[in-house]
Structure formats: C-alpha cells, structure tokens
N, C-alpha and C positions, 0 to 999 in steps of 0.2 A: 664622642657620645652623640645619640642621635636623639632628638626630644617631638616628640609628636605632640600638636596641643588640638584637640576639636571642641566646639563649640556648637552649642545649637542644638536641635532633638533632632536624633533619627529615627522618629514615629516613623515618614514615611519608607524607609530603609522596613523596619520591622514590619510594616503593613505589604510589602512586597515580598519580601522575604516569608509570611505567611501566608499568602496569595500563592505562591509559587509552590509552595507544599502539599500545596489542596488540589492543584492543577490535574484535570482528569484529564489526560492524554488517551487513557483506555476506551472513553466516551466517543472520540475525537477518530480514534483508528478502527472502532468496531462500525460507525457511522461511516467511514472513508471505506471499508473490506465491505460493504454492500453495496456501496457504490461501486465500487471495481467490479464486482462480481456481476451487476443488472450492467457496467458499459462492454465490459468482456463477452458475456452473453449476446448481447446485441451486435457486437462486432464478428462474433465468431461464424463463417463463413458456412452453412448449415445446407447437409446436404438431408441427413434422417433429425437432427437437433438435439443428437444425444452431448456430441460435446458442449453444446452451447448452453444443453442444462446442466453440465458438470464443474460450471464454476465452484469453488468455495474460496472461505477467506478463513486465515486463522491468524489473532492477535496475542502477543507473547511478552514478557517483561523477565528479563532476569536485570538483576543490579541495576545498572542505570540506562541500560539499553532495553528500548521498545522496538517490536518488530512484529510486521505485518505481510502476511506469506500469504497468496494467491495460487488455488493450485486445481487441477483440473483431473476428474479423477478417470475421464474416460481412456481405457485401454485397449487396442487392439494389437493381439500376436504379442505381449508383454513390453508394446512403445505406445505410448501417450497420442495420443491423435490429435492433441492441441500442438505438439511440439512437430509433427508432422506436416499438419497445417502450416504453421510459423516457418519452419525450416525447409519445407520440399521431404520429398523420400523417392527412392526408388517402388519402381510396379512387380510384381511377381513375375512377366514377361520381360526384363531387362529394361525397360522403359523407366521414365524417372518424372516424377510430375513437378514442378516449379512451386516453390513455398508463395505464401504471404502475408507479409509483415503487418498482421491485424491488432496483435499483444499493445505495440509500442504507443501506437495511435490511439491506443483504446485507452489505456491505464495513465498514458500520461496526465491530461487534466485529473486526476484523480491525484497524483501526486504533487500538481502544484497545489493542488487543493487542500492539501494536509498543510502543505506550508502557511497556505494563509490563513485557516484556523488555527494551525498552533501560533503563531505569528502576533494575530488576533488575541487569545488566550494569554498569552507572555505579557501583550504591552497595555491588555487591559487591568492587569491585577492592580 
C-alpha cells in the first residue's frame, strides 16, 4: 500500500495553473509573423521587390499545437522566386545561377525570439 500525505496550500500551484490557461500564445506568434515578415522583406535580395513585398505570415492552432507559417506568394513560370532565390535555379539558356541562403539568417532571431517571449510568459504567470 502506498500512502501519499501533503500538507500546506497549493494556492500558488492553482494560481499557475490559472495563469497558464489564460496564456495568449496567439498574441505572441502573430507579433513574432510580422516580425519575420518586415526581417524576410529586408533580407530578400531585390531586384524589381515584388518578392520582398510578398511576404505573409499565417498563425494556426489546432489541439495543442501552435503553428506559424511564413510564406511568399510571388510566382514565376509556377516556382516561387523566393525558393529560387534560396536555392539557385537553372537560366532558360542552360546556365544556372547560384542560390542564397538569405531565409535562414533572416528568420532566425525571430525564432529565438519566440522562445524568449514564451519563456517569459510561462515563468512570469
């Protein structure tokens, strides 16, 4: 037989535990998808600046997963010219132009950034 004995209030258990219900994460990731979007913009390598103004951000919630999707809508010839940029592509002429890696650089402070707001959020409740 196993006997558990506790003692003492757990107000402050309850008072986190209500804190953490209330938690707006949505506030958190639609504030961090406009950030991504003005540092992606600024990074993206702009020849006419149609990609660079084709950022968007879109923030999503099913069950207990939040998710924040950065996406770029400009198209040429039905491929992405951000991902052509990123990656390199071949020329119409068999030539091939050299990608570069502007996304990684750009978005990452934006992701530690989430972390330290939510971070923030969790240990202040």
């Amino acid at each position: 037989m196993i006997t558990i004995t506790a003692s003492g209030s757990f107000k402050n258990t309850d008072k986190f535990l209500k804190a953490m219900s209330h938690l707006d994460i949505r506030s958190i990731l639609e504030e961090s998808g406009r950030e991504g979007v003005a540092a992606l913009a600024l990074a993206t390598p702009i020849r006419t600046g149609r990609t660079a103004t084709s950022w968007s951000y879109e923030v999503t919630h099913k069950s207990s997963l939040w998710e924040i999707v950065w996406s770029n809508g400009d198209v040429e010839n039905g491929f992405p010219v951000a991902i052509m940029l990123q990656y390199g592509h071949g020329t119409g002429t068999g030539g091939y132009v050299q990608g570069t890696d502007y996304i990684n650089p750009a978005i990452q402070p934006i992701f530690d950034n989430i972390a330290v707001k939510v971070w923030r959020a969790v240990t202040s409740a």
